[in-house]
N, C-alpha and C positions, 0 to 999 in steps of 0.2 A: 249380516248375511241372511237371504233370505231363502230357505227350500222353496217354499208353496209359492209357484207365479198365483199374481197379483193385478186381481184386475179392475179397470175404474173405480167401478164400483166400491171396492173394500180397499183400494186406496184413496178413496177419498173420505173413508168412516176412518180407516187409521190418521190422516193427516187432521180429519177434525178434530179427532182425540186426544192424539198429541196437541194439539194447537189448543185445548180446551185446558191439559194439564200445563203446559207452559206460562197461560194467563195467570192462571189461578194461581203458580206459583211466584210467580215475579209481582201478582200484588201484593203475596204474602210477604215476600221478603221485603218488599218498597213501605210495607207498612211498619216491619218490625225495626227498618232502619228509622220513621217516626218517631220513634218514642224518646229520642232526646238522649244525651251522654256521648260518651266517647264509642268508637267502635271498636274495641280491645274487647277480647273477649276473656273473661274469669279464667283462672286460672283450672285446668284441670287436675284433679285428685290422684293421690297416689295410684300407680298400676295400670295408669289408662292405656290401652292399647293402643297400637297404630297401624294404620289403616292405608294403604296406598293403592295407585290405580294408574291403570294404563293411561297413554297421552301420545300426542302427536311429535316424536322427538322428545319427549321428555316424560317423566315418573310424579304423579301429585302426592306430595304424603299431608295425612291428616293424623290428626289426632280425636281419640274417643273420649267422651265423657261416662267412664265405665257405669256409674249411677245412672246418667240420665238418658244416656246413648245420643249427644248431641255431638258433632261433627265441628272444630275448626282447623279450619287451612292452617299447614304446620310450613310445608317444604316444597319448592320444586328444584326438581333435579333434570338437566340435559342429558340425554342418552338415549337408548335404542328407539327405534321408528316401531311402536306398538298399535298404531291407530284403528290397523286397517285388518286385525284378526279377531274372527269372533268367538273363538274357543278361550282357554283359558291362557294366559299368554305370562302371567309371571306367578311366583310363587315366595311365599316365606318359610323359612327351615323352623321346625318346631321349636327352637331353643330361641329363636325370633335374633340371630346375631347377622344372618344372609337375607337377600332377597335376592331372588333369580329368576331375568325378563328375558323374554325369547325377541330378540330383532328380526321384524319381518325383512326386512330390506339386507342387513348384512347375511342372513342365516348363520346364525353362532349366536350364544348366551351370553350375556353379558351379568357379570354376579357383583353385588354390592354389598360393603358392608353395612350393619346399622348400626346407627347412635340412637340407642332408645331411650337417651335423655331428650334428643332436639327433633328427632327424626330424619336426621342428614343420612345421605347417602355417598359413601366413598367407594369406586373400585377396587377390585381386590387385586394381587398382584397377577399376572396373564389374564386377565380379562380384556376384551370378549374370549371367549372358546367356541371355535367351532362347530361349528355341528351341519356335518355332510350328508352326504346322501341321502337327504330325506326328499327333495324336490320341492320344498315347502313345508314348512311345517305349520301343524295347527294347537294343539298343547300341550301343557309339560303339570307334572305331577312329580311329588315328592312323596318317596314312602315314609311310613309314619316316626321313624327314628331318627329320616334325614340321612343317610348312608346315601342313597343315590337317586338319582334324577331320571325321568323319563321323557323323553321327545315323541311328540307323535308327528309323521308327516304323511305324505303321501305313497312317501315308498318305506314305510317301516319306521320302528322305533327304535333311536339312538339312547343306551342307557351311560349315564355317568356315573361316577364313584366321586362322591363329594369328601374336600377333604374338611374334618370338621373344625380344623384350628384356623386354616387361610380361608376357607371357600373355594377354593380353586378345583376345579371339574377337570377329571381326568377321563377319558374315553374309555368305554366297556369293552374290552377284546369278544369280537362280533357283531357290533353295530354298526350298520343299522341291523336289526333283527327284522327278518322278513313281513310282512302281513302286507300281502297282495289285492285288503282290499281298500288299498286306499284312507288308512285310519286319518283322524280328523281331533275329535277328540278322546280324551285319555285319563282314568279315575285309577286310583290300587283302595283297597284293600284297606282298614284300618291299622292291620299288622301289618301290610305289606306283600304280602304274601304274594298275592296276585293282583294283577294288571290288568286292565281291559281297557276296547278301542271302539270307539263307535265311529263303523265303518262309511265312509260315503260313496263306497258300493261301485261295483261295475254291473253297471246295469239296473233293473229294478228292485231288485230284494236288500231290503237291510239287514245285516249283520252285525254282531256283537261279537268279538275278536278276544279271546281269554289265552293269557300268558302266565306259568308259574315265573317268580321270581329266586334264581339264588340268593340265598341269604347271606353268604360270605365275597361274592363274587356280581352282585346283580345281576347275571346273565338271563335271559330272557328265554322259555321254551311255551311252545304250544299249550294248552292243555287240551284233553283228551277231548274230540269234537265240536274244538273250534275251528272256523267261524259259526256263532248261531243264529237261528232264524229270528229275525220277529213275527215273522206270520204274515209282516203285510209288504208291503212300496213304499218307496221313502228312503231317508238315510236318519237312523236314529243318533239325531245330532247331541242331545244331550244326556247324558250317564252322572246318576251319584250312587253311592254304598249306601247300606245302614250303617252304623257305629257300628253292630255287632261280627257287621263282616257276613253276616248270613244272606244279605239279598241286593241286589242290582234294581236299578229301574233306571230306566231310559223314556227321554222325551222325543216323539219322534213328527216331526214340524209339519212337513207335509201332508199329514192321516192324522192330526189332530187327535192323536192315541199315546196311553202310557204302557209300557210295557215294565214286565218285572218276573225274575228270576231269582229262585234258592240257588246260590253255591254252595259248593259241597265243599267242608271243609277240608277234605283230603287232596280233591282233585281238582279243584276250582273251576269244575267245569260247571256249566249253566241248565236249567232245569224251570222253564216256563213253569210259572202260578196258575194257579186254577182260576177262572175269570180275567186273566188277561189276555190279551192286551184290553184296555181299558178306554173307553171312548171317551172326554171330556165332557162333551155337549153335541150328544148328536146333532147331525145335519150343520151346527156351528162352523160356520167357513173363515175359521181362525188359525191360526199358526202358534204352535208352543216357541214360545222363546228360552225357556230356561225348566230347571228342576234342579230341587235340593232337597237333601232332607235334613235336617237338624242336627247338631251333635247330640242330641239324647236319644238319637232315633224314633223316638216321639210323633214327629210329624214328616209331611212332605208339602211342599209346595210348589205348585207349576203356576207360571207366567205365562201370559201368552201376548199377541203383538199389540194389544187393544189395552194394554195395560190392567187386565185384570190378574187374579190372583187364585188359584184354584188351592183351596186346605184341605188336604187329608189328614185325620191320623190312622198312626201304621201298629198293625198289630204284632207285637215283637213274636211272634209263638207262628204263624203262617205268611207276616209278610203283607197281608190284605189291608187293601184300603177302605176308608169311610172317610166321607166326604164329611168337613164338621159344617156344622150347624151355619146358613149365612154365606156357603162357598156357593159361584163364588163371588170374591170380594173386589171393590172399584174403587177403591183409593186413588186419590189426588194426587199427580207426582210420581205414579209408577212406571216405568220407561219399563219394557221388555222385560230385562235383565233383574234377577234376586240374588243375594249374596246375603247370607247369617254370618253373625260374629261368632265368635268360639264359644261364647258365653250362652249362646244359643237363645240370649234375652231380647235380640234386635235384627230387624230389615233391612237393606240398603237396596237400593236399585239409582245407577247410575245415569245422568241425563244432564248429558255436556257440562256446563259450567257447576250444575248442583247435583247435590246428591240427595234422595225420599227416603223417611227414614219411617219404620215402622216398629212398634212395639209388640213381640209375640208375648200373647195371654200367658202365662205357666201352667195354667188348667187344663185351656181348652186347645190351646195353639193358635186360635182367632187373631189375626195380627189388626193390630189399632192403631190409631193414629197418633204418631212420637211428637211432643211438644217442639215446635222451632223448625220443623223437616218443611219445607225443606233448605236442606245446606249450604250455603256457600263453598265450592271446591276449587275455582279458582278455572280459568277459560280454558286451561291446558287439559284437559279432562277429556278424554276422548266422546264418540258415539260409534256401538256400543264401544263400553269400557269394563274392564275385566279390573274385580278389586281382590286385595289379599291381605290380610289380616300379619302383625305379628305382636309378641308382648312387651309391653310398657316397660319402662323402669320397675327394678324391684320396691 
């Protein structure tokens, strides 16, 4: 999905781009299929994670090589119609036993359980679960315990109560919860606590939509003077936390600007940074595609449509960025989209059939270039594709 119209001009530098990283990736792989032997790929080491991703009608699961961050096709599984959303569309439960995909087509959640020996995916019993009145939905977020789920759509956010022995999602008494502007995407809170929506606006102003969470009940309330400004136009499409729960940042496509907020542990309301909003590259007629920050809260990284790679690190005490050394970065194989593993050691960015895989510095945050990236993920892999992380076997 694209905010920023796009014109000749700059689609024809993104199509050569993309078309530049395509090459260069399918000699890679035509070359590493040379080298003689079978095509079985090594066994992966104890704890490896799994790794699965949106698709056309059906879910790709991979497997990680937790040492070396290499990628092979584990599993495909038929199910929800995920292709066509570019927020975050499925989700793993921290205990990595569920995974839960939003169907653009049916509207309701479909929950799976996982083998995190083989990485198979089986339904859970009432699966799909509805999920109404949203008018569409765009993504879902789990709070950090896994107790309950969060839908964002166009007309409010549906909260579920997961249950944690079946998976089976039972609807929040008052869902959907109101947010009138149109929420799109949707982050909580390390603890959970709180919830936020990045608005796709009626009208020109973007907003940032903050909700406390009940802890016993998930129910969903305002907090005190939301929705918030960003200060500019646009719809600020992409939202991550810190780890610490202390600050917000949003990626906002069309103004090629980051923006970022202290919340207030009490109130979770929002409280613009000093120096933000944050210009990438002035006069830069690009489009952010993504933002994350790290689980160590360490760093941030923005994408943008050109497949570059913008590194900040964050400074845990104000929240400020600094741009590291070398940002930013043009890696081979970067599609839009960024996605870190839990281990916070590796890149992924998504691009149809394969997956780019990047190694983050432990120093600097500097991401470099992963031995074997890029991946084989198998043709069912969406464009963009939303990937979700859960853990390996013991």
């Amino acid at each position: 999905m694209r905010l920023l119209p796009e014109g000749d001009v700059m689609m024809d530098r993104r199509v050569r781009t993309r078309s530049v990283s395509i090459l260069v990736g399918l000699i890679g792989l035509t070359m590493a299929g040379c080298g003689g032997g079978g095509s079985s790929s090594p066994p992966s080491p104890p704890n490896s994670p799994l790794l699965y991703g949106t698709g056309f009608n059906q879910i790709v699961g991979l497997r990680q090589n937790a040492s070396t961050g290499a990628l092979t096709p584990a599993t495909t599984t038929p199910g929800p119609n995920t292709g066509l959303a570019a927020t975050a569309t499925l989700a793993a439960d921290p205990s990595g036993k569920f995974l839960f995909v939003y169907d653009t087509d049916g509207g309701a959640i479909d929950v799976f359980s996982i083998n995190a020996a083989t990485s198979a995916l089986t339904p859970v019993s009432g699966s799909p679960f509805p999920a109404g009145g949203l008018g569409g939905a765009g993504g879902l977020v789990l709070g950090s315990s896994g107790k309950f789920l969060y839908v964002a759509g166009v007309f409010g956010i549906d909260a579920f109560a997961v249950n944690g022995t079946s998976g089976a999602l039972t609807l929040v008494p008052g869902s959907p919860f109101a947010d009138n502007n149109a929420p799109l995407g949707v982050v909580a809170v390390p603890s959970g606590k709180f919830v936020y929506t990045t608005d796709v606006g009626n009208g020109q102003s973007a907003t940032i939509s903050g909700f406390s969470a009940n802890s016993a009940s998930g129910a969903l309330t305002p907090v005190p003077g939301s929705p918030f400004s960003t200060l500019t136009n646009g719809s600020p499409f992409y939202l991550t936390t810190h780890s610490t729960g202390q600050f917000l940042y949003a990626g906002i496509p069309s103004s090629n600007l980051v923006a970022a907020w202290r919340i207030d542990s009490a109130t979770g309301s929002l409280s613009l940074l000093p120096g933000f909003p944050l210009v990438l590259i002035p006069g830069n007629n690009t489009s952010i595609s993504n933002l994350l920050a790290d689980p160590s809260g360490r760093f941030l990284y923005v994408s943008d449509d050109l497949g570059e790679i913008f590194g900040f690190t964050i400074n845990g005490s104000s929240g400020a960025l600094t741009a590291m050394p070398g940002s930013p970065f043009s890696p081979f194989f970067i599609f839009d989209r960024l996605f870190v593993d839990p281990s916070g050691r590796y890149l992924y960015s998504p691009a149809g059939p394969f997956l780019g895989g990047l190694r983050i510095d432990p120093k600097t945050g500097v991401p470099m270039p992963l031995s074997g990236s890029p991946f084989e993920a198998g043709a069912g892999l969406s464009v963009p594709a939303t990937l979700a992380f859960a853990p390996g076997p013991p």
